[in-house]
C-alpha positions as a printed Julia matrix, in Angstrom:
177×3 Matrix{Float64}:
  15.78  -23.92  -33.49
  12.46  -23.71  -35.44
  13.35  -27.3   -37.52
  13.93  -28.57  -33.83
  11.12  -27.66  -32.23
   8.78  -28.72  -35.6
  10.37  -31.86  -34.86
   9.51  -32.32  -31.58
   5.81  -31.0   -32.56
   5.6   -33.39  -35.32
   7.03  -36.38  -33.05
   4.51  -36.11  -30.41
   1.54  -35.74  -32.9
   2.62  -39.36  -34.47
   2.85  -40.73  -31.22
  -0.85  -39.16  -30.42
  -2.03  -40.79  -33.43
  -0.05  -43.7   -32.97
  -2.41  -43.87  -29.3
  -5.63  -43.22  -31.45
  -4.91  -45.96  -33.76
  -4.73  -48.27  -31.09
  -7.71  -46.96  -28.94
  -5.48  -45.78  -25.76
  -5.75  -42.91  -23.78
  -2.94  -40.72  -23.17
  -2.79  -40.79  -19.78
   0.82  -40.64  -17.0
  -0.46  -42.85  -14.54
   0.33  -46.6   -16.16
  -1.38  -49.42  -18.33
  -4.47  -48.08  -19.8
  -6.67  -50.57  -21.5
  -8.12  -49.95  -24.6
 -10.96  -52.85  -23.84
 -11.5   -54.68  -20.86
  -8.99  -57.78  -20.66
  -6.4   -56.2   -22.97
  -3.56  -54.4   -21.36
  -0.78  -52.22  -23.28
   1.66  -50.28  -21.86
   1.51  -46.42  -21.4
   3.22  -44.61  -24.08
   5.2   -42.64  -21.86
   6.71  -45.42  -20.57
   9.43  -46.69  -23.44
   8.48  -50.28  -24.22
   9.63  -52.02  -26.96
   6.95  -53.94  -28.52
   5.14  -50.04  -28.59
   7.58  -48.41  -30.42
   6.81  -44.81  -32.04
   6.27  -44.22  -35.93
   9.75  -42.66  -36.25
  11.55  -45.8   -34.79
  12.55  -48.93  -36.68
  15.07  -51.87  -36.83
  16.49  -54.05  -34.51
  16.33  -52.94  -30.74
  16.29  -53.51  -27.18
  14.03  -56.79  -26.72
  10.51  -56.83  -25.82
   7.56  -59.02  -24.69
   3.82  -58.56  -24.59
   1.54  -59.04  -21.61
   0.08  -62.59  -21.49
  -3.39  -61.16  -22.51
  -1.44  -59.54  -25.78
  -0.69  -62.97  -26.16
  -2.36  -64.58  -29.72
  -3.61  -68.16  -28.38
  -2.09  -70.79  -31.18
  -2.49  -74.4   -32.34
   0.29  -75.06  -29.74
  -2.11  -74.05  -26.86
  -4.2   -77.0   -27.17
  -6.32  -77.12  -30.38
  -5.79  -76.42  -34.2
  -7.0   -72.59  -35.5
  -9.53  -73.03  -38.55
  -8.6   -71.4   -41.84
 -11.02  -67.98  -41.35
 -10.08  -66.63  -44.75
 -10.26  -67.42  -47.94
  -6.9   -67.43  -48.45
  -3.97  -70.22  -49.66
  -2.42  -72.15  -46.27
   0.95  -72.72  -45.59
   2.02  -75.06  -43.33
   4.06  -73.75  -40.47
   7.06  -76.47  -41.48
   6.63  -74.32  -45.13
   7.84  -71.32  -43.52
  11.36  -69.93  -43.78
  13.33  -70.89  -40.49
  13.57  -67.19  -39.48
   9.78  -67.41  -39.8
   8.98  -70.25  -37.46
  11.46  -69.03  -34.9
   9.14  -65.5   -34.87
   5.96  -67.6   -35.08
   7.87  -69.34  -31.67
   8.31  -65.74  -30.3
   5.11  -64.88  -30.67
   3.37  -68.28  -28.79
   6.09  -67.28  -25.99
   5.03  -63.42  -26.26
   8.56  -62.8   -27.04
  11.2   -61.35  -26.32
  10.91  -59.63  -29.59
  13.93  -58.0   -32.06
  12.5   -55.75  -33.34
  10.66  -52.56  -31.65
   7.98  -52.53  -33.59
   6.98  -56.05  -33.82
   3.42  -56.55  -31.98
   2.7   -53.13  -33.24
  -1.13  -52.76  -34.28
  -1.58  -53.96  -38.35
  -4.04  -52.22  -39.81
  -5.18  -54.38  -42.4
  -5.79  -51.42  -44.83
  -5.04  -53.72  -47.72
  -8.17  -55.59  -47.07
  -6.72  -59.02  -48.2
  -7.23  -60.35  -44.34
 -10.68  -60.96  -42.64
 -12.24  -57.65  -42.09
 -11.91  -57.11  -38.21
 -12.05  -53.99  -35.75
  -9.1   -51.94  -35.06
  -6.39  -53.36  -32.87
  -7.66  -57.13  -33.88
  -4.52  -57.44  -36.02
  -0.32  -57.53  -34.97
   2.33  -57.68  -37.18
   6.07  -59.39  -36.28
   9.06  -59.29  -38.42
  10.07  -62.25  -40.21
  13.64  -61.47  -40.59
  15.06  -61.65  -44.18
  18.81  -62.7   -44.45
  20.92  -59.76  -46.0
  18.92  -57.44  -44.99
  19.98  -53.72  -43.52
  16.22  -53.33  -42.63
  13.48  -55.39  -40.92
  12.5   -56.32  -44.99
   9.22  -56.88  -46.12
   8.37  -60.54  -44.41
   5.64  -60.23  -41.91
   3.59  -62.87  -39.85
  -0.21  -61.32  -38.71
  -1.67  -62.56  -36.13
  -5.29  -62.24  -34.62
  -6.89  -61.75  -31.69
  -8.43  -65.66  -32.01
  -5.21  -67.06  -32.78
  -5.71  -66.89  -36.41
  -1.89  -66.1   -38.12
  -1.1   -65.4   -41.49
   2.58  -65.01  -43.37
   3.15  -62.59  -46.21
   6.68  -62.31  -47.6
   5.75  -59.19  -49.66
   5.3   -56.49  -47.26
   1.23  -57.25  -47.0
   0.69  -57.6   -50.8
  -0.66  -61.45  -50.43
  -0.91  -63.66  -47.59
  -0.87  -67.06  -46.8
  -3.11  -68.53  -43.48
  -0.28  -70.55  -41.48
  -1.48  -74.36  -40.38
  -0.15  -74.21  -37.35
   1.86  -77.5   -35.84
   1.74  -78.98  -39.56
């Protein structure tokens, strides 16, 4: 009964931290934005593009509010290269990687419960930006069990970048190329 309820304890403190990480308040009523024209769901209501910590792998599918919405090259004008980094094309990418990269400009449905979570960008390869600038979507690797270590970041100003090492390198996609 103890393991249980540590369980439970341990559970709802990820999910509180999950909330900090992201800048929400924990709140019952609704949609509680963390800055003004950005709207995420409440945690306590299950959506899957919010997933908890504890929860991975393919799920129920998901879509972001239009304002959680990356704009793209496909929106009406090319993104510059911010970084520093190598570019791949977007016809370069794997197919499972331009189908998510489609997702994404559609704000989903996604696979995955965790894709559009917040990316932290603690590796420090990608532009330095404030919290919550970054999300992360699962590039699905054939043969997989898991959601594998392929990964397309996107940003806040449309910026996206592909790293098929679980955020080791990255490449800044050229969008419509």
């Amino acid at each position: 009964m103890r393991r249980l309820l540590a369980a439970v304890v341990l559970t709802v403190l990820l999910g509180v931290a999950l909330l900090v990480s992201n800048g929400l308040q924990l709140q019952t009523g609704g949609p509680v934005p963390a800055e003004s024209g950005s709207a995420q769901s409440s945690p306590l209501q299950a959506s899957p593009t919010q997933a908890g910590p504890t929860q991975a792998g393919p799920a129920r599918s998901g879509t972001l509010p239009p304002s959680s919405v990356p704009p793209s090259a496909a929106d009406g004008g090319a993104v510059a290269n911010p970084s520093r980094l190598p570019t791949i094309r977007e016809s370069q990418l794997p197919r499972e990687g331009r189908t998510t990269l489609a997702l994404i400009r559609r704000g989903g449905p996604f696979p995955y419960e965790r894709d559009g979570v917040t990316f932290g960008n603690f590796e420090r390869i990608l532009p330095r930006k404030s919290g919550g600038y970054y999300r992360e979507y699962t590039v699905p690797t054939p043969g997989e069990s898991d959601r594998g270590a392929r990964r397309i970041v996107a940003g806040k100003a449309g910026e996206k970048y592909y790293t098929a090492d679980h955020y080791d390198s990255f490449k800044f996609i050229a969008e419509g190329k």
